[in-house]
C-alpha positions in Angstrom: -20.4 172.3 90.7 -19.8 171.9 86.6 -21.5 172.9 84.2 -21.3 170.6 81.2 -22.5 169.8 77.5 -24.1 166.5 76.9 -25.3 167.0 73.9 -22.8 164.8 72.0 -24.2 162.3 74.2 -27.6 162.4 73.1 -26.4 162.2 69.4 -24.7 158.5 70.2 -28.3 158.0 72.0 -30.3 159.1 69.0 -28.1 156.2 67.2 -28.5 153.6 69.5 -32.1 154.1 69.6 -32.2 154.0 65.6 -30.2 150.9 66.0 -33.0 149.3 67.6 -31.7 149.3 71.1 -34.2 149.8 73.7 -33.0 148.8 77.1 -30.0 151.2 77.2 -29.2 149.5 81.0 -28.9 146.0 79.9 -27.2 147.4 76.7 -24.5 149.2 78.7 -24.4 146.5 81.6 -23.3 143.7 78.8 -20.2 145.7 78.1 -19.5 148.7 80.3 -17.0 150.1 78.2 -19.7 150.7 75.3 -19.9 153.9 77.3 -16.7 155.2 76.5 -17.8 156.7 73.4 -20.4 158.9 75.5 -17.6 159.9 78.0 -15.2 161.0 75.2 -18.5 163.5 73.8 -18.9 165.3 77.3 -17.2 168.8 77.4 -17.0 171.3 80.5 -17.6 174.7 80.1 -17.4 176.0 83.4 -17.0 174.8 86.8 -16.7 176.5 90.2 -14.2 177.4 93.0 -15.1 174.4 95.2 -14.5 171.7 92.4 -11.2 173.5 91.8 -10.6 173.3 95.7 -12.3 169.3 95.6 -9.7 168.3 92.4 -6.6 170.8 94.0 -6.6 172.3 90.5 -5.7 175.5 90.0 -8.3 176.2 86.9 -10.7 174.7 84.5 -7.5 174.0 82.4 -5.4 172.1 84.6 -8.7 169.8 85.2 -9.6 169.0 82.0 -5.5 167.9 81.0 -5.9 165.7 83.9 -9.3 164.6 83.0 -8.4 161.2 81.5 -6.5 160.4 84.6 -8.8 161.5 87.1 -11.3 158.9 86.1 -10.8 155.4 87.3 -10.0 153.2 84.0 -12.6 150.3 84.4 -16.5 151.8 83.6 -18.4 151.0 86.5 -21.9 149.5 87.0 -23.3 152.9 89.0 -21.7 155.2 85.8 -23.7 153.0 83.3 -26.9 153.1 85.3 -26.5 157.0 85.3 -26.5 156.8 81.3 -29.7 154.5 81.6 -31.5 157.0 83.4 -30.5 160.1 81.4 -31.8 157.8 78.3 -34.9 157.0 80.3 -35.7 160.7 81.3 -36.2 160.0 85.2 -36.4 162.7 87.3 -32.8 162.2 88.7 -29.3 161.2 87.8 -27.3 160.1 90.9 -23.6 158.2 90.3 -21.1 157.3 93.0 -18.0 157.4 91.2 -14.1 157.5 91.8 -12.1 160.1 90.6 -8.9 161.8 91.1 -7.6 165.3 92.0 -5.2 166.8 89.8 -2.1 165.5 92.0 -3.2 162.2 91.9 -4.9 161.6 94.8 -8.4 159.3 94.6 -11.6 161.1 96.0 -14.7 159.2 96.3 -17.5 161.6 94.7 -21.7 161.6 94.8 -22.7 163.0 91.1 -25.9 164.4 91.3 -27.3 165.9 87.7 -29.9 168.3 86.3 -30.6 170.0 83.0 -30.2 173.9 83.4 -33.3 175.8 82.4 -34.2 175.6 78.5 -31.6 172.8 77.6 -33.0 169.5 78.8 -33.8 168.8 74.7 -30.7 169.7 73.4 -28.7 168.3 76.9 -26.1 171.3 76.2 -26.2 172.2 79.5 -26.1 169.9 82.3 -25.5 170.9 86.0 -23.5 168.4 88.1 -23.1 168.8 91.7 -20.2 166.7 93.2 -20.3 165.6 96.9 -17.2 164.4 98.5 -18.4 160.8 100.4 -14.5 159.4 100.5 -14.7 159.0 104.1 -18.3 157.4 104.0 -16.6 155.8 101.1 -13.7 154.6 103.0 -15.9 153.6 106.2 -18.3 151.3 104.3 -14.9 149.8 102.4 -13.2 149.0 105.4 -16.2 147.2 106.8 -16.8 145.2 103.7 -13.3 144.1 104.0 -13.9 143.4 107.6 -17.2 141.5 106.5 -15.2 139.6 103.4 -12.3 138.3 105.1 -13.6 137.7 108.8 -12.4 134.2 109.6 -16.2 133.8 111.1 -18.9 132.5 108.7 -21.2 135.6 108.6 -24.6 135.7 107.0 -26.7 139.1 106.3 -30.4 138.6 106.2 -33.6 140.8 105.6 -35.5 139.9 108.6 -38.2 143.2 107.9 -41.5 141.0 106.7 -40.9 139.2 109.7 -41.3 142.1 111.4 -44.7 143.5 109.9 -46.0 139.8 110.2 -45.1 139.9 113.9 -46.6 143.7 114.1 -50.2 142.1 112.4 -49.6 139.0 115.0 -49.6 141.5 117.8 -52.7 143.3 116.3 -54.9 140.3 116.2 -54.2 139.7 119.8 -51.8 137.1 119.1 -49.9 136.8 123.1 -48.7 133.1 122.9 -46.4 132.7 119.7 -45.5 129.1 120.4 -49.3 128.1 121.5 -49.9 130.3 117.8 -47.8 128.2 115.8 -49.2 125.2 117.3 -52.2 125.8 116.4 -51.1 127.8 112.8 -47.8 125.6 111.4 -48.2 126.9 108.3 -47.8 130.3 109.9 -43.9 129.4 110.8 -43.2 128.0 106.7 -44.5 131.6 106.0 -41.9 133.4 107.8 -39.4 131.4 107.1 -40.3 131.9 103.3 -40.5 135.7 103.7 -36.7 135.8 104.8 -34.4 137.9 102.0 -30.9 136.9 101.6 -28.4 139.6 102.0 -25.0 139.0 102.0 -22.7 136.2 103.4 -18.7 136.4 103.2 -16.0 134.2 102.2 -16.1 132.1 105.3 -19.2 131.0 104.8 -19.1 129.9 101.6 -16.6 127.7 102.4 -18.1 126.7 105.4 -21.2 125.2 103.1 -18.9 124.1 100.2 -20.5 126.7 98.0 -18.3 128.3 94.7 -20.2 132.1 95.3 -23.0 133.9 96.9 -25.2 133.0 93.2 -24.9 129.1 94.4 -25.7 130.4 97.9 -28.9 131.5 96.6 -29.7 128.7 94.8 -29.3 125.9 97.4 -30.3 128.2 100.4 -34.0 125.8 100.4 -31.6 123.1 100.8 -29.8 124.7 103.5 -32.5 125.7 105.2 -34.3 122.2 105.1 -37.3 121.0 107.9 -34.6 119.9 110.3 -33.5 123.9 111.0 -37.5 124.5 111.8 -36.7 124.0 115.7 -34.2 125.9 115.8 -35.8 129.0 113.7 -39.0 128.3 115.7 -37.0 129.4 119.5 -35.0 132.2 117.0 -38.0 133.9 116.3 -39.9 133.4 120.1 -36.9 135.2 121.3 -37.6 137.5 118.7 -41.1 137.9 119.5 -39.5 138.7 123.1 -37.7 141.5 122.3 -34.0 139.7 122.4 -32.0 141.6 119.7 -29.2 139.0 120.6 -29.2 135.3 120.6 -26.6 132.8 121.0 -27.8 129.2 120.0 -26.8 125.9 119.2 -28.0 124.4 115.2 -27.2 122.1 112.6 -27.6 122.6 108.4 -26.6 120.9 105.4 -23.6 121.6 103.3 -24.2 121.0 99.2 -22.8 117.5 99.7 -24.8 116.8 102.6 -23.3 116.6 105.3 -24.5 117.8 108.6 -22.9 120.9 110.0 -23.0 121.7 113.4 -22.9 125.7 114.2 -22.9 127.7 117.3 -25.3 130.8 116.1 -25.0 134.4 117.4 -27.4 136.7 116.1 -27.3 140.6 116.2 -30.1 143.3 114.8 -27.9 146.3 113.9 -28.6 148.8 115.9 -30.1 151.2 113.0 -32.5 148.6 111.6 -34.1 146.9 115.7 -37.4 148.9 114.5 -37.4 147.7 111.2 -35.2 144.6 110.9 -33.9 144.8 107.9 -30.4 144.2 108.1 -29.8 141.1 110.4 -26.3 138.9 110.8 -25.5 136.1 112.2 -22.4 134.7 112.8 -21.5 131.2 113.1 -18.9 129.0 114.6 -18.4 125.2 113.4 -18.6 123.2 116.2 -19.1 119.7 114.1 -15.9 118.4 115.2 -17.2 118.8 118.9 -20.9 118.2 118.6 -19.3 114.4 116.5 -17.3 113.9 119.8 -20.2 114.8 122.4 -22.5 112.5 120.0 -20.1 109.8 120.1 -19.1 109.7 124.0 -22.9 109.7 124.2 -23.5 106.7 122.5 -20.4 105.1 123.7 -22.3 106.1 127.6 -25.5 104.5 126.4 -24.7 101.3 124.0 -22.5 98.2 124.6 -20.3 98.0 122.0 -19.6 94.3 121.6 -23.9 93.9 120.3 -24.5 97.7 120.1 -28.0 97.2 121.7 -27.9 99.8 125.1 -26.4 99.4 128.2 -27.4 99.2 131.8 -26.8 103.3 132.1 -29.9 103.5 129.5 -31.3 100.9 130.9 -31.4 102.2 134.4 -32.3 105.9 133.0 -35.4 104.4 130.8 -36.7 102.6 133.8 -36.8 105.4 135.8 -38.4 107.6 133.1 -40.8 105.2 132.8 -41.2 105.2 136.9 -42.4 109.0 136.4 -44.4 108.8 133.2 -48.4 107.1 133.1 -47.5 105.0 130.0 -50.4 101.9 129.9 -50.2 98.9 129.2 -46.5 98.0 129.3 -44.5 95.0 129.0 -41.3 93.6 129.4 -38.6 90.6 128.4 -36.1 89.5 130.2 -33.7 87.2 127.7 -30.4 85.1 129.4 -28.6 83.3 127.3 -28.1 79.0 127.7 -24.6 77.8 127.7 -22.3 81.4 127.0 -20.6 80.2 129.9 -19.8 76.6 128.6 -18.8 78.1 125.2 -16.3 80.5 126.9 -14.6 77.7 129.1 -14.3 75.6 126.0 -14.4 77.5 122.9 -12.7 80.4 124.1 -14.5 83.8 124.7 -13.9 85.3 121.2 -16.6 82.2 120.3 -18.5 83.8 123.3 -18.0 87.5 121.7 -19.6 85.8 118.6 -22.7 84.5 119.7 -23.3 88.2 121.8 -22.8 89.6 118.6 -25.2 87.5 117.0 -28.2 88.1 119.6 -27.6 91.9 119.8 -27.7 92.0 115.9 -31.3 89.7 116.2 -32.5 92.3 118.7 -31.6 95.1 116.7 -33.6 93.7 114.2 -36.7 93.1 115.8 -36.4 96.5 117.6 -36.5 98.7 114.5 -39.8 100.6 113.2 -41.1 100.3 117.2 -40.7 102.5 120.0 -39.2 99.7 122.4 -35.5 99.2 123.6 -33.1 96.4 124.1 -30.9 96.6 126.7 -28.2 94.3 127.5 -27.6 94.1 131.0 -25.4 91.9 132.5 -23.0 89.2 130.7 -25.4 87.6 128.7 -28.9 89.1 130.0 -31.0 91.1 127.6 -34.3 93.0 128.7 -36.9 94.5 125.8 -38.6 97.2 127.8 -41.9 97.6 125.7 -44.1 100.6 126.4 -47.6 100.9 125.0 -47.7 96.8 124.5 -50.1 94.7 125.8 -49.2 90.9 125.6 -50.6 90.6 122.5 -47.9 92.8 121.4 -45.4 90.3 123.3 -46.1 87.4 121.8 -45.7 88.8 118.3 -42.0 90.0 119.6 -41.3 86.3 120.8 -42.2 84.9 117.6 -39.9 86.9 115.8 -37.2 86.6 118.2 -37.9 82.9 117.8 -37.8 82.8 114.2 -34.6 85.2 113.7 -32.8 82.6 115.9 -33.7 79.8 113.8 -32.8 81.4 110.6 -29.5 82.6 112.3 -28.7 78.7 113.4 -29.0 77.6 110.4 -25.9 79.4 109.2 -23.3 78.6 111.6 -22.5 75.4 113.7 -22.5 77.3 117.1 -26.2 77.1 117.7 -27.7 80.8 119.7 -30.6 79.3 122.2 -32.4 82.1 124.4 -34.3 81.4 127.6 -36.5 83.8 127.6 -39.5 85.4 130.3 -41.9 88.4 130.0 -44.6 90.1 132.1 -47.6 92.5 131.4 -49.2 95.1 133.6 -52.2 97.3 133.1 -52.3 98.4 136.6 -50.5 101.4 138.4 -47.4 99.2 139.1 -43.9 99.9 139.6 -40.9 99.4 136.9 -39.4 97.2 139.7 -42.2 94.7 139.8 -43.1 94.2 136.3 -39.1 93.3 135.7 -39.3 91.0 138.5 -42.1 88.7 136.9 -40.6 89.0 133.9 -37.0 87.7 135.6 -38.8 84.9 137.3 -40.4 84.1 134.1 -36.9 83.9 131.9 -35.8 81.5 135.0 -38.3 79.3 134.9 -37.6 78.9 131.3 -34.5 78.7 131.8 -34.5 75.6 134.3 -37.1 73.9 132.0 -34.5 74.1 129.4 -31.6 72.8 131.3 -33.9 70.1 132.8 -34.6 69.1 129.1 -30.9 68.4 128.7 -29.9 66.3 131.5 -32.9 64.1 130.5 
């Protein structure tokens, strides 16, 4: 405990204020070391046998030579907001603060002030009450460093409206949380709106390409963009569920754009599951695999010479199809005349050409719909067309049609196409409506050939 005299310090004050300054906190916070001034003013007059025990000082004396050097050099942020309350008059002055015994060694100390009885206008007396907190101190150090420096992206979020929403939820007689947000999507952009940003360390800032936690903050909506929704929707339904810890697959946006892939484990600290205040979640970058999986997966589904799909999707869309009422649906089966010739005379890279050429036709006419070209075979080619009536296939052949023509008239190797289709409105098989279709394309197929010899 010391007992001190501020009242130098209240004459600098009296000057400031007839300087014109009135926000003492921003004052000092602009330049901390304005406050050394105020620091030189302060004299002790007395302290007691537990400071002298705290600062291993023999007496008042040996403290007050060893005063400059028991106070850490730089002025820091909690010392000037201490001044900006003793300026404001609040009802207490708190300061964490570093200091020094007299042998040197650094103690972290709680400050805690009062003016003694029939002083607080003159401030000559001012009662101070030192806790030691070093090995709080020390603790919450260590895990900042451990927070800082993790190699694993970690993120610190205030999850606690959340919480009070999902309390009022509960209270309306809210049971279903996916059925509510259903039925309430605006209810989901609320929540995610009412999450705080925390903290996030060094890893993940470079994990999102982001200079500091400032540029964090300012691109987080960006981060966070409607593609994450899914993911935060099953975050908080587990949450909702009472799981504290979730592990889960997601993907965001770095500040260039770029997708990021992350593997997300998410923890409530243990002193904040009633509140939720304090919320982290780590992440792992799993971009490099999630490219790989996303590449083997197209590479399993697509042919790569004409990068329509493959029988594997072909076969697997059939039988989805099978299992699913979708009426009316259509089909066309496309072969095309004379690859073989080409590839006995012309050589198969000529062959490879004209492939290339009908997948890049069929990827054409396949975009903005919800139909599929396969190719299945050497040079067979089926449109699977759900929802399509054969209205909706004749439109499709016309523009196959055209496309070819304005493809043959740039190159001398002339694309022709037989081609066949079938329509169904009835409960039929998959298996049936790709056989008409097939018997169709053959048809066509022998009329054209029948054509040449004549």
């Amino acid at each position: 405990m010391w007992i001190q005299d501020f009242s130098g310090v209240k004459q600098i004050f009296q000057q400031w204020h007839d300087d014109g300054i009135q926000d003492l906190k921003q004052y000092l916070l602009e330049d901390p070391e304005r406050l050394v001034p105020c620091l030189m003013q302060i004299k002790t007059i007395q302290v007691n046998q537990s400071t002298l025990d705290l600062y291993e000082a023999v007496d008042l004396d040996e403290i007050l030579q060893s005063f400059a050097r028991m106070h850490a050099p730089i002025i820091s942020v909690e010392k000037a907001l201490f001044f900006a309350a003793l300026w404001n008059n609040e009802a207490q002055y708190i300061c964490p603060s570093v200091n020094y015994t007299c042998k040197g060694k650094q103690i972290d100390i709680l400050l805690r002030a009062s003016f003694m009885p029939g002083y607080k206008d003159s401030w000559e007396r001012l009662l101070l009450t030192t806790e030691n907190i070093s090995a709080y101190q020390s603790a919450r150090r260590y895990s900042e460093a451990l927070f800082t420096n993790s190699p694993t992206p970690l993120w610190i979020f205030d999850y606690s409206q959340i919480k009070l929403q999902f309390d009022a939820f509960r209270a309306q007689g809210v049971e279903n949380l996916r059925e509510h947000f259903q039925t309430h999507p605006e209810a989901l952009k609320k929540l995610l709106a009412s999450i705080r940003f925390l903290d996030i360390n060094q890893a993940g800032l470079d994990l999102f390409k982001i200079k500091n936690k400032y540029e964090f903050e300012k691109n987080i909506a960006d981060i966070f963009s409607i593609s994450t929704h899914h993911s935060f929707t099953e975050q908080l339904i587990q949450l909702w569920q009472g799981q504290s810890s979730q592990q889960r697959e997601s993907s965001y946006y770095d500040t260039q754009g770029n997708i990021l892939y992350v593997l997300e484990q998410i923890n409530i600290f243990p002193s904040d599951v009633d509140d939720w205040a304090v919320i982290q979640i780590a992440l792992t970058d799993i971009t490099v695999r999630k490219q790989l999986e996303n590449h083997l997966h197209y590479l399993g589904n697509h042919d790569i010479l004409t990068r329509l799909y493959n029988r594997t999707f072909f076969s697997a869309e059939i039988e989805r199809l099978n299992t699913q009422a979708i009426f009316p649906r259509s089909c066309i089966f496309l072969d095309m005349n004379g690859l073989k010739t080409i590839n006995d005379h012309c050589g198969h890279a000529a062959g490879d050409q004209l492939l290339r050429r009908m997948g890049q036709i069929l990827s054409t006419v396949m975009e903005k719909t919800s139909y599929t070209a396969s190719r299945i075979g050497g040079d067979e080619f089926v449109i699977l067309m759900p929802h399509a009536d054969e209205s909706h296939v004749q439109q499709m052949l016309q523009q196959i049609e055209e496309l070819i023509r304005q493809d043959n008239s740039q190159h001398n190797m002339l694309l022709s196409v037989a081609m066949g289709y079938s329509t169904t409105h009835r409960q039929e098989l998959m298996d049936e409506l790709l056989k008409r279709a097939d018997q169709n394309m053959y048809k066509n197929k022998h009329d054209y050939y029948q054509q040449r010899i004549s």
